[in-house]
Each structure stands twice: as C-alpha cells, then as structure tokens.
VMD Tcl script that builds the backbone (N, CA, C; Angstrom):
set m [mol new atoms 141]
animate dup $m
set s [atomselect $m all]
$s set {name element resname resid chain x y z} {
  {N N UNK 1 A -211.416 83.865 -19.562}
  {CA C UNK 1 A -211.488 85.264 -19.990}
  {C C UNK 1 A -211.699 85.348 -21.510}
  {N N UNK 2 A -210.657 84.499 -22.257}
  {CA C UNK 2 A -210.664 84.563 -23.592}
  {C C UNK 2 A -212.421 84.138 -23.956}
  {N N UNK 3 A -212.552 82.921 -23.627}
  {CA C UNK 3 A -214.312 82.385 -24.005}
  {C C UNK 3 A -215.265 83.853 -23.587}
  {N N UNK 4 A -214.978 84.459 -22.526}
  {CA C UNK 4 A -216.043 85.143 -21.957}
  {C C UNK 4 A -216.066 86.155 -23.112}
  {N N UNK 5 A -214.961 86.965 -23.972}
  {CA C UNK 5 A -214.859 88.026 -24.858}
  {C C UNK 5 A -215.323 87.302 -26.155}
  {N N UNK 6 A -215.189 85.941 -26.608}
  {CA C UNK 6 A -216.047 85.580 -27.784}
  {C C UNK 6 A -217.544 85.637 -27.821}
  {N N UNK 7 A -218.099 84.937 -26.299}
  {CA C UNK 7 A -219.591 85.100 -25.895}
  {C C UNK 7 A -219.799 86.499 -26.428}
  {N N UNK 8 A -219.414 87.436 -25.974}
  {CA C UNK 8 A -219.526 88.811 -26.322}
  {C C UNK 8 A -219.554 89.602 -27.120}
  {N N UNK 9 A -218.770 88.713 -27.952}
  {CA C UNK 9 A -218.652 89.278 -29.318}
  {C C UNK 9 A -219.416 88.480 -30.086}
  {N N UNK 10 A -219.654 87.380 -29.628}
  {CA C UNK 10 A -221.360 86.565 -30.723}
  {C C UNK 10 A -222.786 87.401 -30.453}
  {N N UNK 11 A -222.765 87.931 -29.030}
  {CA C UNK 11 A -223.820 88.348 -28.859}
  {C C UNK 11 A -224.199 89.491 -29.500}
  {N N UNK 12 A -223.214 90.371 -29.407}
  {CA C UNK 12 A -223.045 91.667 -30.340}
  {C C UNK 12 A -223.146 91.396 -31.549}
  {N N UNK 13 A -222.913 90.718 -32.177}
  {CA C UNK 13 A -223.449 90.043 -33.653}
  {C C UNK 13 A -224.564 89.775 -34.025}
  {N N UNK 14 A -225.174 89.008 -32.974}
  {CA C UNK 14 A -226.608 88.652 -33.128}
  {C C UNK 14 A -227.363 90.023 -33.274}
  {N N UNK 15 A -226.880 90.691 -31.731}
  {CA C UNK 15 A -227.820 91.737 -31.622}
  {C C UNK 15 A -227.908 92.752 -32.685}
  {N N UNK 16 A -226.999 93.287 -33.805}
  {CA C UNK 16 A -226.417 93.903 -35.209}
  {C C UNK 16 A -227.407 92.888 -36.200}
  {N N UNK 17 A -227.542 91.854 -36.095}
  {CA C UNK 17 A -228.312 90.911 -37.188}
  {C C UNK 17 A -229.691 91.263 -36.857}
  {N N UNK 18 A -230.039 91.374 -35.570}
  {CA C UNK 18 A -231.476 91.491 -35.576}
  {C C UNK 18 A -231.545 93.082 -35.460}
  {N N UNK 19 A -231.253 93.398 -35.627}
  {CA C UNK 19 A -231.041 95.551 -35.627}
  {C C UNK 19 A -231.016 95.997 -37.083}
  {N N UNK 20 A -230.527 95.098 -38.050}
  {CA C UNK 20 A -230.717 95.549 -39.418}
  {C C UNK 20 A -232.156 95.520 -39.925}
  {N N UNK 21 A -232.844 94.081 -39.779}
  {CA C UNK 21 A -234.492 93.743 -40.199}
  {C C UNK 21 A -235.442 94.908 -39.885}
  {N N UNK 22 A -235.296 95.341 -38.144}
  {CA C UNK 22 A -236.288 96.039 -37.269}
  {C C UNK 22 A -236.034 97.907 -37.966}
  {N N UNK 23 A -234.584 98.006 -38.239}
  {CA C UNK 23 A -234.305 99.506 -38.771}
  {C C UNK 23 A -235.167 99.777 -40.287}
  {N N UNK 24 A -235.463 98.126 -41.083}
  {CA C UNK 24 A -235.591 98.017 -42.010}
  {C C UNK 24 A -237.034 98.289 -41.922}
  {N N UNK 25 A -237.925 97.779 -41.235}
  {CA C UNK 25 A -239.190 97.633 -40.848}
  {C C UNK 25 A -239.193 99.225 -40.533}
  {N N UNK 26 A -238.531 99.841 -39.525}
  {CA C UNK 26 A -238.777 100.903 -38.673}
  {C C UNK 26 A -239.079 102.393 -40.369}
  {N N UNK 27 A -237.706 101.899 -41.378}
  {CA C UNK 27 A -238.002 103.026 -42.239}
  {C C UNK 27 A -239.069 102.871 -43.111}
  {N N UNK 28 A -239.345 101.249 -43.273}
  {CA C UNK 28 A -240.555 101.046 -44.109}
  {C C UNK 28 A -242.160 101.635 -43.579}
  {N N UNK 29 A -241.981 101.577 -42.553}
  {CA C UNK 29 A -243.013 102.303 -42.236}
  {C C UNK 29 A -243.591 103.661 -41.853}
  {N N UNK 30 A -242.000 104.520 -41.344}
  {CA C UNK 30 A -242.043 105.811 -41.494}
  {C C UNK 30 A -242.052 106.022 -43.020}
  {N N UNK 31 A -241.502 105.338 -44.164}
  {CA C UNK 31 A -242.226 106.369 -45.712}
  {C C UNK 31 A -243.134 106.023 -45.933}
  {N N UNK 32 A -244.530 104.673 -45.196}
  {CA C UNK 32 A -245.321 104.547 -45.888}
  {C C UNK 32 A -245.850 105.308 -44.920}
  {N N UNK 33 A -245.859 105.527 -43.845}
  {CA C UNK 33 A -246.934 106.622 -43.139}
  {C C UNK 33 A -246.836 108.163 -43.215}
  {N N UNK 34 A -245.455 108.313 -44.162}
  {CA C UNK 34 A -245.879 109.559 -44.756}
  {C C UNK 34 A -246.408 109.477 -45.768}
  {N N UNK 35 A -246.139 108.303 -47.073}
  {CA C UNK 35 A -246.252 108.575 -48.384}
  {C C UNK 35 A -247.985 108.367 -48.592}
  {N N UNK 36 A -248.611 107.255 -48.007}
  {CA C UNK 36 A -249.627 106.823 -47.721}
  {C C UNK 36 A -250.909 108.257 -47.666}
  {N N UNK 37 A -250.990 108.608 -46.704}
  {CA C UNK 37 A -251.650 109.682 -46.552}
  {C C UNK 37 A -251.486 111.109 -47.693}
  {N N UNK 38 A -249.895 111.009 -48.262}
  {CA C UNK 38 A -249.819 111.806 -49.561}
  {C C UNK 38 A -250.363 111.532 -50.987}
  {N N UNK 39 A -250.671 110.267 -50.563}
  {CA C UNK 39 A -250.902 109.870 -52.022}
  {C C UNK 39 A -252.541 109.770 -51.859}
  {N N UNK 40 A -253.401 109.561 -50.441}
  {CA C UNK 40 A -254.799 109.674 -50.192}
  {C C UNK 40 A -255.439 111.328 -50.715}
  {N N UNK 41 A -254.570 112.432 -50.093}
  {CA C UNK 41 A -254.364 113.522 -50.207}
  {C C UNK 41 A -254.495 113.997 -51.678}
  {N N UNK 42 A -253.453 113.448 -52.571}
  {CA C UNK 42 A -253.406 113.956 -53.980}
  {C C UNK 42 A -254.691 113.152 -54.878}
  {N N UNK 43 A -255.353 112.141 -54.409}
  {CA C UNK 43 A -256.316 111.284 -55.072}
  {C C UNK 43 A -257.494 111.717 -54.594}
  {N N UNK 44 A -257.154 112.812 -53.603}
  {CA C UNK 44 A -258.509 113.442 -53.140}
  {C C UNK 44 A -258.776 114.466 -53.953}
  {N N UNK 45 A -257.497 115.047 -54.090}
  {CA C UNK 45 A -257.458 116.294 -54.809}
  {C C UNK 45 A -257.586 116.452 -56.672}
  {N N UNK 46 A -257.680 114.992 -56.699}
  {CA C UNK 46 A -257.794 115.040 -58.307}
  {C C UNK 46 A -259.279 114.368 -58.297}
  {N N UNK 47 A -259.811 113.619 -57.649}
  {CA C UNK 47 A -260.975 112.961 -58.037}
  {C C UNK 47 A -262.017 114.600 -57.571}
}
mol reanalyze $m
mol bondsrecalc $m
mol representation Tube
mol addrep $m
C-alpha cells in the first residue's frame, strides 16, 4: 500500500514537471500570436 502511494506521488510529480514547460510554451505562443500580428498591423500602419 505504502509503495503503491509513493508510485503516485512520483507520478504526480513528473506529470507537474512536464505541465510547467507545455503552460510555458502554451503562453509563449498565445502573446506571440497576439503580439505578432500587432506589431505586422502597426508596421503597416506606419510604412
């Protein structure tokens, strides 16, 4: 029982380790797919 609740609690660890990178990825690309197109937008608007 005791082993089965450590398994469980490594896995939940892992799964938190690989959930930080992908959240990291996930916001990097929601501000560049807003900022991206804002900044095409304002370089349109000045050239």
């Amino acid at each position: 029982m005791q082993a089965m609740n450590v398994h469980q609690v490594v896995q939940r660890g892992r799964g938190q380790r690989l959930l930080v990178p992908a959240k990291a990825l996930i916001v990097l690309a929601f501000t560049w797919g807003v900022l991206y197109p804002t900044l095409l937008w304002s370089l349109r608007h000045v050239f």
